[in-house]
N, C-alpha and C positions, 0 to 999 in steps of 0.2 A: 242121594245119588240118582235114585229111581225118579224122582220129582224131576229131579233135572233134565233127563234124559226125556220124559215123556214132555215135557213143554219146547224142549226144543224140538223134537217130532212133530209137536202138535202147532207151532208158530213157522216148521217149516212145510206142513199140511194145507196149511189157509193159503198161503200165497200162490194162484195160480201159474202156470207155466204160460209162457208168449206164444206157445205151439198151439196152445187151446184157447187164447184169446179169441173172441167173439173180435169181428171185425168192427171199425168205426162205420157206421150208414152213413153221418155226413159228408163223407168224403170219398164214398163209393161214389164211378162216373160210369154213364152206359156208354156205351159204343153206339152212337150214333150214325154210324154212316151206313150211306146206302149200297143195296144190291146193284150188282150191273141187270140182272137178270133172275130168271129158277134154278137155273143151273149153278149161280154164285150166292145165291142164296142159302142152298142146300148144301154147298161146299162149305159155307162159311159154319155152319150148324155143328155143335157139340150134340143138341137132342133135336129131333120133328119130334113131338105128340100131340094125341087128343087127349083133352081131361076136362074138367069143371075147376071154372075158376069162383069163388068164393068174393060175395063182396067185403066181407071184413078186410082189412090191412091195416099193417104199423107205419108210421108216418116220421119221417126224423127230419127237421131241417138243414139246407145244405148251409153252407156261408156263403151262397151267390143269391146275388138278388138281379132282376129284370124288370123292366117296366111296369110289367102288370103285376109283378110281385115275389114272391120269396118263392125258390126251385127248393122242393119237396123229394126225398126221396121213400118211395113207398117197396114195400114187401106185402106181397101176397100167396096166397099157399097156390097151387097148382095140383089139384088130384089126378092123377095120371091113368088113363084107362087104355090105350093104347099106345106103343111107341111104333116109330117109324125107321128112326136112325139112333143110335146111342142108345144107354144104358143108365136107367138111374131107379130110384126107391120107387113106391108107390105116389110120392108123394115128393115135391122139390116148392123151392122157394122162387120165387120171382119177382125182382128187382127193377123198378123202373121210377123216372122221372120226370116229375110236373109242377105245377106253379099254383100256392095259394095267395090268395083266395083262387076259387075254380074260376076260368075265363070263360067268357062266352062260346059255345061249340063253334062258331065261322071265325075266333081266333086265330090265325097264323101259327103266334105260339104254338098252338098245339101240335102241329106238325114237327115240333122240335122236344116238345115237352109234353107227351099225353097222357098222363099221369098212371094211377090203376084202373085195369079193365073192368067192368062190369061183370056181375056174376053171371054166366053162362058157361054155355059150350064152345070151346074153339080146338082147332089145330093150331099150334104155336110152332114157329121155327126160332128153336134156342141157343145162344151161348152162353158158357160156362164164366160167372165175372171171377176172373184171376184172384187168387189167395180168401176165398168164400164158399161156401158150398149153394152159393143161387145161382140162377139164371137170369138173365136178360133178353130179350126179343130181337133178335136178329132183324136189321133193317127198320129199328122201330115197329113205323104201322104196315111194311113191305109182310112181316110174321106172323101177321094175328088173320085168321081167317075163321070169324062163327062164321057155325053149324046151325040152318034150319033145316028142317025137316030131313036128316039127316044129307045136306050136299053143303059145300063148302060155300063161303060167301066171299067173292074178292072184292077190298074195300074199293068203291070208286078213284079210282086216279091216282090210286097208290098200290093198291093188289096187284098181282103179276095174273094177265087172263087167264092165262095156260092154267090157275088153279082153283076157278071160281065154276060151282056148280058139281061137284066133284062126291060121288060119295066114299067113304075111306077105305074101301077098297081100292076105288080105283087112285085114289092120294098113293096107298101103297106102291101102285103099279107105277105110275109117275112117276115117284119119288126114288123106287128102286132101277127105273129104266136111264136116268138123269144122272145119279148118283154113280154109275157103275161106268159112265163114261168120262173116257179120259179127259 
């Protein structure tokens, strides 16, 4: 009877629960669309931080495929050293998508599909992807802003001015002057 009891314990031990299931990546979709602006930028945001991004990532293919090739969805860690807006661990995931093989950098694609960042420094402006514990870049490339020499870099022709050249102080100041209006 004891045999009994422990095996059906132990057969209904293995079988995970759907509350704890790890999410499918292939069918994870970013939110693509764009900012009107900083102000809807920052509205739109679960997290602002600084942190270092890690070149490592996990790579999972989607079921869509494009001209130049098969949409990738990547994970990448986020080390987090400063937050701006929201709350999260030391550490978060970030989720985004791009196309392999890698396309030429003057691609179009890219602007729609820029796969994972390079290892550095950036301020990110983040959202939370629905039913996951990752993030995604708010406005695509509108969110990624490295850090030289510690001031902020707004990408050419996609970065918002108002936040290029900026050291994270004063991102704070911005960010909390912007944010606190209606």
């Amino acid at each position: 009877m004891y045999l009994r009891l422990f095996l059906i314990l132990a057969m209904l031990c293995t079988f995970s629960s759907p509350a704890s299931a790890e999410p499918d990546l292939s069918t994870l979709q970013v939110d693509r669309s764009p900012a009107k602006n900083v102000s809807d930028l920052i509205k739109r945001c679960d997290l602002i931080a600084y942190g270092w991004i890690d070149s490592a990532y996990q790579s999972v293919p989607t079921r869509k495929v494009v001209r130049q090739g098969k949409v990738v969805n990547y994970v990448q860690k986020f080390q987090i050293k400063r937050s701006f807006k929201g709350t999260s661990a030391r550490s978060v995931k970030l989720l985004s998508t791009g196309v392999e093989p890698l396309p030429d950098a003057e691609d179009p694609i890219n602007m729609t599909y820029p796969g994972p960042l390079g290892e550095g420094n950036y301020l990110l402006f983040l959202r939370a992807v629905k039913g996951t514990d990752m993030y995604s870049i708010t406005g695509i490339w509108q969110g990624v802003y490295p850090l030289h020499g510690g001031r902020t870099i707004a990408l050419q022709g996609i970065g918002f001015a108002e936040l290029n050249g900026l050291t994270l102080d004063q991102i704070a100041q911005k960010i909390g002057s912007l944010h606190s209006r209606p």
